[in-house]
N, C-alpha and C positions, 0 to 999 in steps of 0.2 A: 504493500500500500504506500503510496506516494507521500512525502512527507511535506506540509505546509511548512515555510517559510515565510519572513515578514514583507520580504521584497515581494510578494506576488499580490502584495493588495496596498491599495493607498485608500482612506476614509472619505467619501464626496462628500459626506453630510454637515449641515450649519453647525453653527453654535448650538442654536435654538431646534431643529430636526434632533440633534445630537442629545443634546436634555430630555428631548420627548423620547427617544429611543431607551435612553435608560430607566427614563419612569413608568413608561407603559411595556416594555417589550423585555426590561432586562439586561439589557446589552451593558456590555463591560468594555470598551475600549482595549482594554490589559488582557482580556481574555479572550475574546472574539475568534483568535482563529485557532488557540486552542480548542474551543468546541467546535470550529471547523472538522480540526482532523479526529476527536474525539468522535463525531458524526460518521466521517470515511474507516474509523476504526472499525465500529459497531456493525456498520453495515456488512463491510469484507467480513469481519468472523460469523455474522449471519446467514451471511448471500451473496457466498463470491463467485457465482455468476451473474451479477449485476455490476458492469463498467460505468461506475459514477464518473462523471465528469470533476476533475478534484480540484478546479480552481475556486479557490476561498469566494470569489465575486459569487459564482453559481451558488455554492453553500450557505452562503449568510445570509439572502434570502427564506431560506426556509428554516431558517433559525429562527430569523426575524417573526416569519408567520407562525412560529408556535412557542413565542417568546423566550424565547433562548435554552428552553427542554430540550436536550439533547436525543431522549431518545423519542419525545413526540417528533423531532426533526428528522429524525432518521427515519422514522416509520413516513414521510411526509416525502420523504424521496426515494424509498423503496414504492409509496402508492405512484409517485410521479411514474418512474420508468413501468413501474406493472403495468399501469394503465396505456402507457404510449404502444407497450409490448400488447396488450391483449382490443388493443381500439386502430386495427390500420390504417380502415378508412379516413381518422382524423389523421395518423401521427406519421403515417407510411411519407415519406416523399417530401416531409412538410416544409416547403419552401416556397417564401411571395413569390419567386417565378413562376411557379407552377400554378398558382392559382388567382393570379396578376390577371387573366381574363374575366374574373368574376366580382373582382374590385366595382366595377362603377354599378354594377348590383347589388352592391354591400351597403343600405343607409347605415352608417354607424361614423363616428369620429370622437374624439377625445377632446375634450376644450382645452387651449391653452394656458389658461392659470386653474391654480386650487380654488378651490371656494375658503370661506372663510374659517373653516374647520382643518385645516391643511388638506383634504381630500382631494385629490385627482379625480374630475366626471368625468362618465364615458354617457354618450349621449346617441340613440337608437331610435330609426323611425320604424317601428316593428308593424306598423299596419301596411308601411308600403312597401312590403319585399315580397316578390312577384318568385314563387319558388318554380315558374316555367324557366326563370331564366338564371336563379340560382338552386342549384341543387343544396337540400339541408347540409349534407355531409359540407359542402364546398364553404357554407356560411358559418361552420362548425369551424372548420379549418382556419379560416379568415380570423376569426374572433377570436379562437388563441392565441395566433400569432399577434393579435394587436396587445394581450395580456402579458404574454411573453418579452416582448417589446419595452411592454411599460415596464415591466421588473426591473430594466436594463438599468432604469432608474433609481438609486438608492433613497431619494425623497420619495417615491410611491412607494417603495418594501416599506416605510415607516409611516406613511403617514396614511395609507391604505386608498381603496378607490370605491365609490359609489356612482350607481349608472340610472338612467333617467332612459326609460323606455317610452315613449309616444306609441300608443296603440290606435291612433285614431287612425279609421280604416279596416282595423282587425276583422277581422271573417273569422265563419266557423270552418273554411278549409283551410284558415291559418293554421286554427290553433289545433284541428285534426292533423293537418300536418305534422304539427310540433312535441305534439302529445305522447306518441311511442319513444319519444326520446328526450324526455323529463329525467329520468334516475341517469340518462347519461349527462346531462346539461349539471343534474344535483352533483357526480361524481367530479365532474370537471370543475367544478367553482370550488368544491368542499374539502374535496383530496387531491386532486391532483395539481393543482396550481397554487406555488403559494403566496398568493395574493392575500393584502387583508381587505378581505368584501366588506368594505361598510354599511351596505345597503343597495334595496335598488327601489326606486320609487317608480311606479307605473301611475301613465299619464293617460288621460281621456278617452279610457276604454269604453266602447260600446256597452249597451245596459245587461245581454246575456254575456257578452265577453267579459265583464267586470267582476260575474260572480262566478264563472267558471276558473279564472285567474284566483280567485279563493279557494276554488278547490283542487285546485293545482299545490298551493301552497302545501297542501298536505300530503305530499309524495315528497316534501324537499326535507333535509333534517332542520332540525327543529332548532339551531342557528340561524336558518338562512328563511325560517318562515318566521323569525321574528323580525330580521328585517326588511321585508317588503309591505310596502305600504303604498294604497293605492288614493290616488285624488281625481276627481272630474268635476265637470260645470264650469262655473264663472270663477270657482276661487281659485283656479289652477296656478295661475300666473303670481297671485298674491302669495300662495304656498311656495312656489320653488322659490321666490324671493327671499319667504321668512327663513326657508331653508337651509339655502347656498348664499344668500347676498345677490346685489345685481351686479359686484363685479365682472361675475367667472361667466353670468350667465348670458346664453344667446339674445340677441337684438327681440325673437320673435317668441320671448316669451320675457320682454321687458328688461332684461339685460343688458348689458355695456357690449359687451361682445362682439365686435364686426369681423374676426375673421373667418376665412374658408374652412374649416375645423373639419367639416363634413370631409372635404377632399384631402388637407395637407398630411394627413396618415399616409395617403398609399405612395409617396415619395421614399418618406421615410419607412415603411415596412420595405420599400425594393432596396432601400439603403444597409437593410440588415441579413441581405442575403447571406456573406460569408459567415456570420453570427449563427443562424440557423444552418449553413452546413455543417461547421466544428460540431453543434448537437446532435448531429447525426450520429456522428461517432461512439455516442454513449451509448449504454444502455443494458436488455438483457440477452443477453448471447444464448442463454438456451430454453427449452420449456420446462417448465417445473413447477412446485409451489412454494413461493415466496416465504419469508419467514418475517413476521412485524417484530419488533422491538418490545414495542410495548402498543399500548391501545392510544391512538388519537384520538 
């Protein structure tokens, strides 16, 4: 097993990011990449048919997302590659080149500032996505990699991301569409990426779609059905304001906001080609049954 050293990492994060990482997540500065390689230990004596990627950047992440538990981390990166290993359709091949023709059918974009909570939006017009011209799988693929992406960033490992779905439009062949593949949508936000999900707030859902999207909730675990929260009618705009603030938020729901948010992702996802080739590289080399650490 590979052994960390202090040369393979330098700290992006503020003063102030830096404060919030220790109070909420744990993070030691002094210790950091010691449970780095404490992680890569645990796993090789558990499941050394699984090629962890061992650079500390990849690692601290998922440290981050289970607050610095070592072996909730490790268990957090063994669900990662299990899942990449047993879901092809999403992980086989996964690269914005490959799926760069299906971008201008992706409504989804990330706003360029946090809100006022440090949170990164990700902001989704889930009623206009026309699945003649994007296959599920393809929108699956897409949307990891915008998650993947944002990890890159060490201010969103800490300060986590919450997403703003627009359902206005929603059909019931949306959400027949959508529905066989809820417990994989719940495994990919819950295990396998470790993102800190803040929440997701659904927007001006149709009146049968509104309470279907409640009974949806009850298929997700019970983390992620606490934070979804749904608004419609006239008060929408006054909610995400009381929300987020009107800095972060878009023009056309009363926010400051002018830029292309919706577009200026698929630049930068074709920018991170070589990023998502090096992960290719990892993973698990053979079939078997995985061994967890402990319980996440």
């Amino acid at each position: 097993m590979p052994k960390i050293t202090p040369s393979e990492y330098t700290c992006t994060l503020s003063e102030s990011r830096l404060k919030q990482a220790k109070e909420e997540l744990n993070e030691d500065p002094e210790t950091r990449l010691q449970k780095c390689q404490e992680v890569l230990d645990l796993i090789s004596e558990s499941n050394p048919e699984i090629h962890v990627n061992p650079d500390p950047k990849f690692l601290i992440r998922f440290l981050r997302a289970r607050k610095f538990n070592v072996k909730r981390a490790a268990d957090n990166v063994i669900a990662h590659y299990t899942k990449k290993y047993e879901d092809p359709e999403i992980f086989e091949n996964l690269l914005p080149s490959v799926v760069s023709p299906f971008f201008e059918h992706m409504p989804i974009g990330y706003l360029p500032k946090c809100d006022e909570k440090g949170r990164r939006v990700i902001f989704q017009n889930g009623g206009s996505i026309d699945f003649s011209n994007l296959p599920i799988e393809q929108g699956f693929r897409i949307h990891t990699m915008i998650l993947e992406m944002l990890l890159l960033d060490e201010d969103i490992q800490v300060g986590g991301l919450i997403e703003i779905n627009n359902m206005r439009g929603f059909s019931l062949n949306h959400f027949n569409t959508i529905r066989p593949h809820l417990q994989r949508v719940s495994n990919l936000l819950d295990k396998t990426i470790p993102m800190r999900f803040k929440g997701s707030i659904v927007i001006n859902p149709p009146g049968l779609i509104g309470e279907l999207v409640k009974l949806v909730k009850l298929v997700l675990s019970k983390k992620l059905q606490e934070r979804i929260n749904i608004y419609s009618g006239t008060s929408v705009d006054s909610e995400l304001q009381r929300i987020f603030g009107k800095e972060c938020l878009p023009e056309a729901f009363g926010g400051d906001e002018k830029s292309d948010f919706m577009n200026d992702w698929k630049q930068r996802l074709l920018d991170c080609e070589e990023y998502f080739k090096e992960q290719q590289k990892f993973g698990i080399s053979k079939s078997g049954t995985y061994t967890l650490v402990n319980n996440m």
